[in-house]
N, C-alpha and C positions, 0 to 999 in steps of 0.2 A: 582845764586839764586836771585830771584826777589823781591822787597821792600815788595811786600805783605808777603812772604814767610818767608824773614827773621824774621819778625814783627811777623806772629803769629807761629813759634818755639820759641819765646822769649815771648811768655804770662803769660805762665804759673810761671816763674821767674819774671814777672810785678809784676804778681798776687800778690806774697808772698813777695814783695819789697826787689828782693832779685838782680838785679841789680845793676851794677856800675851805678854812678851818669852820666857819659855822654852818655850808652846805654838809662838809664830810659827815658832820658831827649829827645834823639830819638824816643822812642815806643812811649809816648806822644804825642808830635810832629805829630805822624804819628794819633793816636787814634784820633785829633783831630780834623782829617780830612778824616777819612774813617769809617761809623759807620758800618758796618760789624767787622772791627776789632775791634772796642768800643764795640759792644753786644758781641761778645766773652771774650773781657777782665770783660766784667761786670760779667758773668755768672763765670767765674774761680774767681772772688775774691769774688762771695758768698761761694764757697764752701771753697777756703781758709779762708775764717774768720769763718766757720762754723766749721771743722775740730777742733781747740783746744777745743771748749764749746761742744763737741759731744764725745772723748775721753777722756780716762783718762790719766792726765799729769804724764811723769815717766822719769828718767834719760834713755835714751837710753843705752843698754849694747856696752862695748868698738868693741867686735868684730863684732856685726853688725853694728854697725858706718862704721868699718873698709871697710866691704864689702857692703856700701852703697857708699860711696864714691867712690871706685872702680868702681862700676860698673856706678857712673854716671861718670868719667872720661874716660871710654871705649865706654859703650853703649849708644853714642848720636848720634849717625848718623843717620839725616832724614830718613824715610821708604819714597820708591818713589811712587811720586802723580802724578794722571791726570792734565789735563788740567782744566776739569771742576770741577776735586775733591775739590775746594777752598770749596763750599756749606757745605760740609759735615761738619766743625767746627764747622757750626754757631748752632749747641747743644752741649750741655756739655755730652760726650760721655764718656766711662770707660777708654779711654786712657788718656784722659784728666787729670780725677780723677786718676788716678793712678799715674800719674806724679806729682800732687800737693801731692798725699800723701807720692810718694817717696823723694820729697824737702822736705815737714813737717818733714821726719824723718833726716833728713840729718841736718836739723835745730834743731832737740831736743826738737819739739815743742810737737810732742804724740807720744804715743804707738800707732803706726798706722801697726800692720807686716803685714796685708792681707785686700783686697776690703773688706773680709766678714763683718768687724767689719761695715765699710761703708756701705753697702749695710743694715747691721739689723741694722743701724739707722736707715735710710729712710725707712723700713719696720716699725718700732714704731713708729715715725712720720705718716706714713698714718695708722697706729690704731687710734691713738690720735685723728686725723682728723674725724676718723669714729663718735667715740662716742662723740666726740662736736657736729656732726650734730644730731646726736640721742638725745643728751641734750637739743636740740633746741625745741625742743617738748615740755618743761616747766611741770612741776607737780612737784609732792611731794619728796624730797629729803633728806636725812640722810645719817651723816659721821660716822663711826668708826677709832679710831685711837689705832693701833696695840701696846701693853701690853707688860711686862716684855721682855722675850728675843725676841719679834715681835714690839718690838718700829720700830718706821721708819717705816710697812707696816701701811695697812690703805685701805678702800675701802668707795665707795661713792653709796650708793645705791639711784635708778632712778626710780621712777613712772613716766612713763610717762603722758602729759593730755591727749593724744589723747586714746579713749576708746579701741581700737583695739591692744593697744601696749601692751609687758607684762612688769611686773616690771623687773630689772634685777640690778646688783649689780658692776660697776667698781674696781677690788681691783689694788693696785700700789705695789709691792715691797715682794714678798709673800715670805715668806722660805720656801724651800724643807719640804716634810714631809716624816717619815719613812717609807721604804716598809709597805704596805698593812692598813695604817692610810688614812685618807681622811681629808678635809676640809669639814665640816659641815653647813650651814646656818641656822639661828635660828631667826623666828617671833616671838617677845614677845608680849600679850596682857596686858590689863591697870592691869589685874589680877594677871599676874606673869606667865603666862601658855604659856611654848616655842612649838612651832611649826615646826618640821624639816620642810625645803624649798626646801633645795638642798644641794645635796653632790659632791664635783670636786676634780682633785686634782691640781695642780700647775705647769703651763704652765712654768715655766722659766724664761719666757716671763716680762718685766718692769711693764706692767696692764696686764691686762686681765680681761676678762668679762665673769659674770655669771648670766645665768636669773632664775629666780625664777619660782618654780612650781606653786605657788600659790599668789592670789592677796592680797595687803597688805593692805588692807582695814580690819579695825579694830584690828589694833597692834596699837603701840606706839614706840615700839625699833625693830632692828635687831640686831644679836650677830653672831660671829664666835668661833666654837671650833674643837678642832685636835681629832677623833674620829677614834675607830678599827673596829666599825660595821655602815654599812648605814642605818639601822632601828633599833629602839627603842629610850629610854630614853637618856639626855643628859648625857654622863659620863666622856669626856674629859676635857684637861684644856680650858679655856677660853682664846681664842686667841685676841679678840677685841669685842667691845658694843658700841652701838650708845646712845648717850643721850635720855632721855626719849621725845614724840615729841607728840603735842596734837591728839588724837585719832579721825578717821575722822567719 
């Protein structure tokens, strides 16, 4: 086995400082004179430090401790590489990840039992991303923040300035709604007079986005409530309201 080779099977344990002190003190040694191996170590210790702030912290159950450690005690034997296959580490690829998430569990650090949890992080991290550049747009904005048993949701509704855009509504943290109920949107004017916008229901999903059928020029509030019919008068309870906001 060749200096390269040993050095980056032993990254992925740099990464998570989980190393004896005279191997670490080697893979250093070596990082610090081969920057192929330094950008692969860099790239595994982001997602190591990302890993605990992305799941939820939990006491690992005893029996899959058991058959974690097992199976990193059996199944470590290199898979055989090319010659020119060195290239191929220099991304952070799913094996990669999946070896830091099978150390994180072996350490106690998350509930990490499958890529999927991984994988719909970085799917809501690039939402997020989406609608920051959408924000960037700049215009008129108003928060709601989610009521009695909706405390904790909350959605941020976006005019956008550019004229072409329509308004639409980021909410964060929704709760389920019963079969056949919907999520309602409501334009308030300076009068008191609500205006259904839009009706959705609940992606699951951390945010989720909803645009508005109509432009909110000439309201003051937006409001959400839990409704059985998509048309008519307001008659559910009130989910969340935005503060009153000067009328354009």
């Amino acid at each position: 086995m060749t200096k390269t080779t040993h050095v980056t099977d032993e990254l992925e344990l740099y990464a998570l400082d989980a190393l004896p002190a005279a191997d670490r003190d080697r893979v250093a040694a070596h990082l610090a004179e081969c920057s192929a191996c330094r950008e692969q170590s860099r790239l595994l210790e982001e997602v190591a430090i990302a890993l605990p702030n992305t799941l939820p912290l939990a006491d690992l159950p005893a029996r899959l401790r058991a058959r974690i450690l097992m199976s990193a005690r059996t199944d470590r034997m290199p898979a055989p590489r090319r010659e020119n296959a060195w290239t191929s580490w220099l991304r952070p690829n799913r094996a990669a990840v999946a070896a830091l998430a099978t150390l994180v569990l072996i350490l106690g650090a998350a509930e990490a039992y499958t890529l999927t949890q991984l994988r719909d992080t970085q799917a809501e991290r690039d939402q997020y991303a989406d609608i920051a550049r959408r924000v960037a747009h700049g215009g008129q904005t108003w928060y709601m923040a989610g009521r009695d048993q909706w405390a904790g949701s909350g959605g941020t509704l976006i005019a956008p300035g550019k004229p072409d855009a329509a308004a639409y509504i980021v909410f964060h943290d929704l709760r389920p709604v019963t079969t056949g109920a919907v999520y309602t949107l409501w334009l308030v004017d300076a009068d008191g007079h609500w205006v259904r916008s839009a009706n959705f229901t609940p992606s699951g999903e951390a945010a989720q986005a909803v645009v508005l059928d109509a432009p909110v020029t000439g309201f003051t509030q937006c409001a959400l409530t839990v409704e059985l019919q998509r048309e008519g008068k307001r008659a559910g309870p009130l989910v969340m309201q935005s503060r009153i906001a000067p009328s354009n």
